[in-house]
DSSP file (Angstrom, degrees, kcal/mol; ACC not computed):
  #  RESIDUE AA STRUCTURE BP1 BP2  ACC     N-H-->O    O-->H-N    N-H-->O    O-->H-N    TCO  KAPPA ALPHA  PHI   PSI    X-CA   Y-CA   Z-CA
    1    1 A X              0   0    0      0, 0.0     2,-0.5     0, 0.0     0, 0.0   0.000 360.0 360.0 360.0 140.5    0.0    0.0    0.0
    2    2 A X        -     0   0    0      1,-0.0     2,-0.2     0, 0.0     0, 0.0  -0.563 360.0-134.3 -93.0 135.7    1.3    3.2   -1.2
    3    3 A X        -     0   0    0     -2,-0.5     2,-0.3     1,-0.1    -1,-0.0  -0.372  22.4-132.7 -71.7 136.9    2.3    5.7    2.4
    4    4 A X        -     0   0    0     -2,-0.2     2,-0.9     1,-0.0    -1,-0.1  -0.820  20.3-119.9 -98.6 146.1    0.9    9.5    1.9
    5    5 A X        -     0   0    0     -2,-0.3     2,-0.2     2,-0.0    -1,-0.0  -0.811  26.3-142.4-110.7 137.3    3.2   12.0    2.8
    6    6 A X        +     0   0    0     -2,-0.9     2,-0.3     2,-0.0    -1,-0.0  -0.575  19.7 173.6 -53.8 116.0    2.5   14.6    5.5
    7    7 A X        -     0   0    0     -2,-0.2     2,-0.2     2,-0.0    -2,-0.0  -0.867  10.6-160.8-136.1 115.2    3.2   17.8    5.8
    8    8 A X        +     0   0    0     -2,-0.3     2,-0.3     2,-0.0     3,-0.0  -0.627  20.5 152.6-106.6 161.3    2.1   20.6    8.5
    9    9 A X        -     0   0    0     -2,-0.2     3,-0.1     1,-0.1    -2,-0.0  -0.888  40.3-125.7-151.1 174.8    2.2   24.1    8.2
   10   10 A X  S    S+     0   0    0     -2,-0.3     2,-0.3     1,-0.3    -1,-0.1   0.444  85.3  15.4-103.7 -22.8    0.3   26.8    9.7
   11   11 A X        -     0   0    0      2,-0.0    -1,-0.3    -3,-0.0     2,-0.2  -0.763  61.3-165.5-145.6 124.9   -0.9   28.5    7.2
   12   12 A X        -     0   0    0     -2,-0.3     2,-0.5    -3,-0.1    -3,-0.0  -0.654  13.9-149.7-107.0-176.6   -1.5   28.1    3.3
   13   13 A X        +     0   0    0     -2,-0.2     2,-0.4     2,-0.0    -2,-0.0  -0.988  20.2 179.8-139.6 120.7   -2.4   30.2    0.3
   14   14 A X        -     0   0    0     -2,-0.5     2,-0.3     3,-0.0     3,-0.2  -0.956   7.6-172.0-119.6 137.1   -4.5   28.3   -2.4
   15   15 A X        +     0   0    0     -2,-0.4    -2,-0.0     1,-0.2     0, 0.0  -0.894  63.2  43.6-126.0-176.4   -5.6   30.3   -5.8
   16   16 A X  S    S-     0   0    0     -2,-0.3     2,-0.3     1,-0.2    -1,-0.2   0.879  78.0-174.4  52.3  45.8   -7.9   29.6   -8.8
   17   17 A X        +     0   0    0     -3,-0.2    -1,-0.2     1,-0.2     3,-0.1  -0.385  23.3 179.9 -25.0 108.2  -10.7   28.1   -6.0
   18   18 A X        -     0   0    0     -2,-0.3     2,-0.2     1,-0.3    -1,-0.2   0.921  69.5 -16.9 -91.4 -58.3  -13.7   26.5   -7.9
   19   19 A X        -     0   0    0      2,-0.0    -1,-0.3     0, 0.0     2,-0.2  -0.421  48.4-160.4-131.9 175.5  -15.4   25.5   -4.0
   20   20 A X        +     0   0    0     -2,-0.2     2,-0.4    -3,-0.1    -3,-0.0  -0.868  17.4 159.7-140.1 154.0  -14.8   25.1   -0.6
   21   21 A X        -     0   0    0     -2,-0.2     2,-0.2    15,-0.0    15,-0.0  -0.972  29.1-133.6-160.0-178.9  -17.0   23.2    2.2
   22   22 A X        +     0   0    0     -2,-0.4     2,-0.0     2,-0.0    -2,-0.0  -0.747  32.7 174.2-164.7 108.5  -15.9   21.8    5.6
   23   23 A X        -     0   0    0     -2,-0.2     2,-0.4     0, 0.0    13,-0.1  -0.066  34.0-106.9-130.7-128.4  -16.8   18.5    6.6
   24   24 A X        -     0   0    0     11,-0.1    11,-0.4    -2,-0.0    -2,-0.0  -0.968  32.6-119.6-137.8 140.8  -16.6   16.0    8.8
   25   25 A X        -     0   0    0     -2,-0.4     2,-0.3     9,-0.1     9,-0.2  -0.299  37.0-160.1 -55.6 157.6  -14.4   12.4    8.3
   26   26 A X        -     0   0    0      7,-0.4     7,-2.2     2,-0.0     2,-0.3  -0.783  22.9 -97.4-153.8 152.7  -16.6    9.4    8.5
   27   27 A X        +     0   0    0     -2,-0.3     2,-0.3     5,-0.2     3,-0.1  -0.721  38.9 173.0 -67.3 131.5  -16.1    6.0    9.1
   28   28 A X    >>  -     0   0    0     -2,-0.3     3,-1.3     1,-0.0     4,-0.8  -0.823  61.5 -68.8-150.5 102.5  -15.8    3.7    5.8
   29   29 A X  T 34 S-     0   0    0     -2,-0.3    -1,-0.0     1,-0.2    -2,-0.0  -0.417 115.8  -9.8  51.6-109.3  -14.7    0.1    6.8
   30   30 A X  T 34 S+     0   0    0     -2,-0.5    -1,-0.2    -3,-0.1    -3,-0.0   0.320 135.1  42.2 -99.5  -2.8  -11.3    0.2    8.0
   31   31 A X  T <4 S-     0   0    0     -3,-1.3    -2,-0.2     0, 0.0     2,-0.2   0.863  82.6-102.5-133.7 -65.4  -10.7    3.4    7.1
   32   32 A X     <  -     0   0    0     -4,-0.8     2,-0.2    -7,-0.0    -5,-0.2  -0.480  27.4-168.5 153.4 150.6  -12.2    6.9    7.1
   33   33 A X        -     0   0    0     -7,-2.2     2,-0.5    -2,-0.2    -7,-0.4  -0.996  14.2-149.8-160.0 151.4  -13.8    9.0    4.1
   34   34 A X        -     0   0    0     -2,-0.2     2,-0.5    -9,-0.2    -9,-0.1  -0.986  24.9-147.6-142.6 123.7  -15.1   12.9    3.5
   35   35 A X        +     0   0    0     -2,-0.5     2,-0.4   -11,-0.4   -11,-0.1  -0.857  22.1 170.5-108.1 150.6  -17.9   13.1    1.1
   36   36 A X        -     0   0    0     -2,-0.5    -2,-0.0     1,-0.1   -15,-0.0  -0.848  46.6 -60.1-142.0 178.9  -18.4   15.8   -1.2
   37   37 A X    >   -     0   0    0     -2,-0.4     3,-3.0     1,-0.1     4,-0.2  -0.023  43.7-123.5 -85.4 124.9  -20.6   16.4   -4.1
   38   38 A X  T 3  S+     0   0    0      1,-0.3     3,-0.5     2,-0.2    -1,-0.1   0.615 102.0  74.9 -56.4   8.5  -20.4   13.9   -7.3
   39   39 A X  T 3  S+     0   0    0      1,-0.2    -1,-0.3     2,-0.0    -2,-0.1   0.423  88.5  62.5-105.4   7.3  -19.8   16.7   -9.9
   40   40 A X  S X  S+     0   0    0     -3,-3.0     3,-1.5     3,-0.1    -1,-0.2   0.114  72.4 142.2-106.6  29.0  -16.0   16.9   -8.5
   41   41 A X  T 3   +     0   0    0     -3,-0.5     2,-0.2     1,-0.3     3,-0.1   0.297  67.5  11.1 -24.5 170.6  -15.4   13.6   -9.5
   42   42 A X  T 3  S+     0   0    0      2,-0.0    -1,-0.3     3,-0.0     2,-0.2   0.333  99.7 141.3 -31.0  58.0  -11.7   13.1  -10.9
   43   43 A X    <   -     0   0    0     -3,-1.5     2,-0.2    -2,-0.2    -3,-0.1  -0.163  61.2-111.3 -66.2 178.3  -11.2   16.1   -9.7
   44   44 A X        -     0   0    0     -2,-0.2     2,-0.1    -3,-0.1    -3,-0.1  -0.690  40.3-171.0 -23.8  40.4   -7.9   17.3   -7.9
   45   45 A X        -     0   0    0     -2,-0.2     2,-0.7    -5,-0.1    -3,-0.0  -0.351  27.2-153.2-106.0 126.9   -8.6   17.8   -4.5
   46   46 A X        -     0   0    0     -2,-0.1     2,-0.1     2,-0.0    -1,-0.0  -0.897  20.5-160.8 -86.7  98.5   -6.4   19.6   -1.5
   47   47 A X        -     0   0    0     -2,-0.7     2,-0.3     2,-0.0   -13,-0.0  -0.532   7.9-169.1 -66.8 160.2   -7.9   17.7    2.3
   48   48 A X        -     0   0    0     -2,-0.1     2,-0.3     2,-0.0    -2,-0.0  -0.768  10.2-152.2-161.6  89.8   -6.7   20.1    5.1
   49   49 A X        -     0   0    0     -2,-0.3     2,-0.6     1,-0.0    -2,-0.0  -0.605  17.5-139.1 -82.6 128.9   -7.3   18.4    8.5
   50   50 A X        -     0   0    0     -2,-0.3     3,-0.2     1,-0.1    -1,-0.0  -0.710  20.6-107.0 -96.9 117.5   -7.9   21.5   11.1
   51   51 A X        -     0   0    0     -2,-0.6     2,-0.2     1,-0.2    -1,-0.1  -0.149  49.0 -89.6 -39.5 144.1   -6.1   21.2   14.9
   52   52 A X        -     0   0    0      1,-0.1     2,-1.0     2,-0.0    -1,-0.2  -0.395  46.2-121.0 -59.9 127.4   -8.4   20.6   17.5
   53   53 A X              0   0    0     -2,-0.2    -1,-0.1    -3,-0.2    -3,-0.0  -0.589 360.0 360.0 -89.4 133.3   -9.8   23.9   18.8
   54   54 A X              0   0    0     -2,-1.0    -1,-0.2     0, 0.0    -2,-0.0   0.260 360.0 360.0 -50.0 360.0   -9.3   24.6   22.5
């Protein structure tokens, strides 16, 4: 199984934005899944998991 690489930062800067949403990880078997809308389909997509707020 191919490893994903990790990276944290504190802030980024994204342009040319089609969407945004913010949702929540789900359980999906063994593993964990975000669903978003079927018309971004083999799309290109950035996930951006957000620190727990205090």
């Amino acid at each position: 199984m191919k490893k994903v690489e990790i990276r944290e930062a504190n802030e980024i800067t994204v342009k040319n934005i089609q969407a945004y949403m913010e949702k929540t990880v789900t359980r999906f078997g063994s593993g964990a899944k975000v669903d978003c809308p079927k018309e971004f389909l083999g799309k290109k997509v950035f996930l951006i998991i957000k620190k727990d707020e205090e």
